[in-house]
C-alpha positions as CSV (number, residue, x, y, z in Angstrom):
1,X,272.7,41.7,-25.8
2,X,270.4,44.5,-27.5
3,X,268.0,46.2,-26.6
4,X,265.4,47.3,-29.3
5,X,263.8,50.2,-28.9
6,X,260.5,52.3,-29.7
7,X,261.5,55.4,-32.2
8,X,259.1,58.5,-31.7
9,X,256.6,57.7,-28.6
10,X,255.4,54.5,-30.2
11,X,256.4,53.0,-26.4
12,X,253.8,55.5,-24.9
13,X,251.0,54.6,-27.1
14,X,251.4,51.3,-26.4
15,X,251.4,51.4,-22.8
16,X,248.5,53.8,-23.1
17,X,246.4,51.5,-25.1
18,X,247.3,48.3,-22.5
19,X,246.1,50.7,-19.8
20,X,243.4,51.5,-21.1
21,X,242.1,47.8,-22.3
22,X,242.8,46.9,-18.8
23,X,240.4,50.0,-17.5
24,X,237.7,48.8,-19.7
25,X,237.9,45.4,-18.7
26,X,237.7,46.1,-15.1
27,X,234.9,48.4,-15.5
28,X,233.5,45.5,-17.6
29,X,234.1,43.0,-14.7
30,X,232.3,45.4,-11.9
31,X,229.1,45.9,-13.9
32,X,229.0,41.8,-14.9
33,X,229.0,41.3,-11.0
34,X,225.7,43.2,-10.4
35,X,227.1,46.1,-8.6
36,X,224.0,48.2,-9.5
37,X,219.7,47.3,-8.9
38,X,218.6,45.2,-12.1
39,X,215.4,47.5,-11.8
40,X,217.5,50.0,-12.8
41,X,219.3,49.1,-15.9
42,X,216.9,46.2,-17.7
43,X,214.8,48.3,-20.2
44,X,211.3,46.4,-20.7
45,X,210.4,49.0,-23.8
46,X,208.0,51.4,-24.2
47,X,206.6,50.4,-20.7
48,X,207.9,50.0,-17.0
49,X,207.1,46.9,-15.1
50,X,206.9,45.6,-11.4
51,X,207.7,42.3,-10.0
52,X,206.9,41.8,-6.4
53,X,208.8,40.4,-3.4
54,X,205.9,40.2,-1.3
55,X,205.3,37.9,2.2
56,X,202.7,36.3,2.3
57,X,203.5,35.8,-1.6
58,X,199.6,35.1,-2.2
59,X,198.8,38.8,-1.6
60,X,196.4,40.5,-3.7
61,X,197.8,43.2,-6.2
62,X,195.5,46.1,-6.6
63,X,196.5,48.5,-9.0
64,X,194.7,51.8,-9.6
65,X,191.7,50.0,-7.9
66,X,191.9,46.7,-9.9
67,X,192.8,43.2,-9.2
68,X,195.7,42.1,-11.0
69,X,196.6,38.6,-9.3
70,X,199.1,37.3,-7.0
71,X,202.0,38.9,-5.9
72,X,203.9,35.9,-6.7
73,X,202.6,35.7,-10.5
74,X,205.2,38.7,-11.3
75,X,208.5,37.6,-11.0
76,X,211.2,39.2,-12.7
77,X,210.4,36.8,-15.7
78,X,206.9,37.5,-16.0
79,X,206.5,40.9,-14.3
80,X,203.1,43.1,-14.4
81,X,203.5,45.9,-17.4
82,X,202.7,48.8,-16.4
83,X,201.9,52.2,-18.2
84,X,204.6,54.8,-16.9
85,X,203.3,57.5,-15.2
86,X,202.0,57.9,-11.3
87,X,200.0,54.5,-9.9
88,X,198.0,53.7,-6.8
89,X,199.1,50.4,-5.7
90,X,197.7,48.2,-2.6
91,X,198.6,44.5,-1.4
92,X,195.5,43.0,0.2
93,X,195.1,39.8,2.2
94,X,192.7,38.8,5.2
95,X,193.6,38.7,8.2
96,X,196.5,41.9,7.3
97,X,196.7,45.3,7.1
98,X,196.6,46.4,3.5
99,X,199.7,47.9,2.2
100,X,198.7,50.8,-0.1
101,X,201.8,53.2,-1.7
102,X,201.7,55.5,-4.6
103,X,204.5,55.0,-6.9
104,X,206.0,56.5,-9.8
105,X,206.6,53.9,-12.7
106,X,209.2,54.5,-15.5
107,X,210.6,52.5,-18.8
108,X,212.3,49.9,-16.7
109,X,211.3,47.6,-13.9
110,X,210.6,48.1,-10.5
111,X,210.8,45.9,-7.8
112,X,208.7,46.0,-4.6
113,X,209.3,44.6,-1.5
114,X,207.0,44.4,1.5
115,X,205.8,42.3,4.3
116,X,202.3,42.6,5.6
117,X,201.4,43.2,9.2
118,X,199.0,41.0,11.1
119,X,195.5,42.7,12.5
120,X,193.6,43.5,9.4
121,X,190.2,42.5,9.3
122,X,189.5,38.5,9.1
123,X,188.7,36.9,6.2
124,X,184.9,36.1,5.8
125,X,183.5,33.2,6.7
126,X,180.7,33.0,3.4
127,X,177.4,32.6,5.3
């Protein structure tokens, strides 16, 4: 039986470029899992954007003092575009404490996640 054999390192180079193939596809593999924060790698342009996690989801979303909507009107498909840059952002709903942060926005999106606390003051009754 013979063996046939590599003249002049061509046997390295070929192991070399197998190994490295199967590095990139494993490192191909890890980031297709979502090993890392979506709000960290999805681009969104020339401006960043928030979606909201938010219970109760009909929260108010104040944003540098004005209304934007319901928490649950941003989702990662329609998110809120934001300008990057510093923001002052609240979550308001009768009946809970208001949820106010100041956050940093950048080219990407952010997701925020918060639960209101019970005990803010009661919605008004319209008379």
């Amino acid at each position: 039986m013979r063996r046939a054999t590599m003249v002049g390192g061509a046997g390295r180079k070929a192991a070399f470029v197998f190994w490295l193939l199967g590095l990139l596809a494993c490192g191909g593999l890890a980031l297709a899992g979502g090993c890392y924060p979506k709000a960290q790698i999805y681009g969104v342009g020339d401006v960043g954007g928030l979606i909201f996690d938010v219970n109760p989801p009909d929260a108010e979303v104040v944003l540098d003092g004005v209304a934007q909507g319901k928490a649950s009107d941003f989702t990662q498909e329609r998110y809120l575009k934001v300008e990057s840059g510093t923001h002052q952002l609240e979550l308001r709903k009768p009946g809970y404490e208001t949820y106010s942060r100041t956050l940093f926005v950048s080219h990407s999106l952010l997701r925020i996640e918060a639960t209101l606390v019970t005990g803010g003051a009661p919605a008004s009754s319209g008379s």
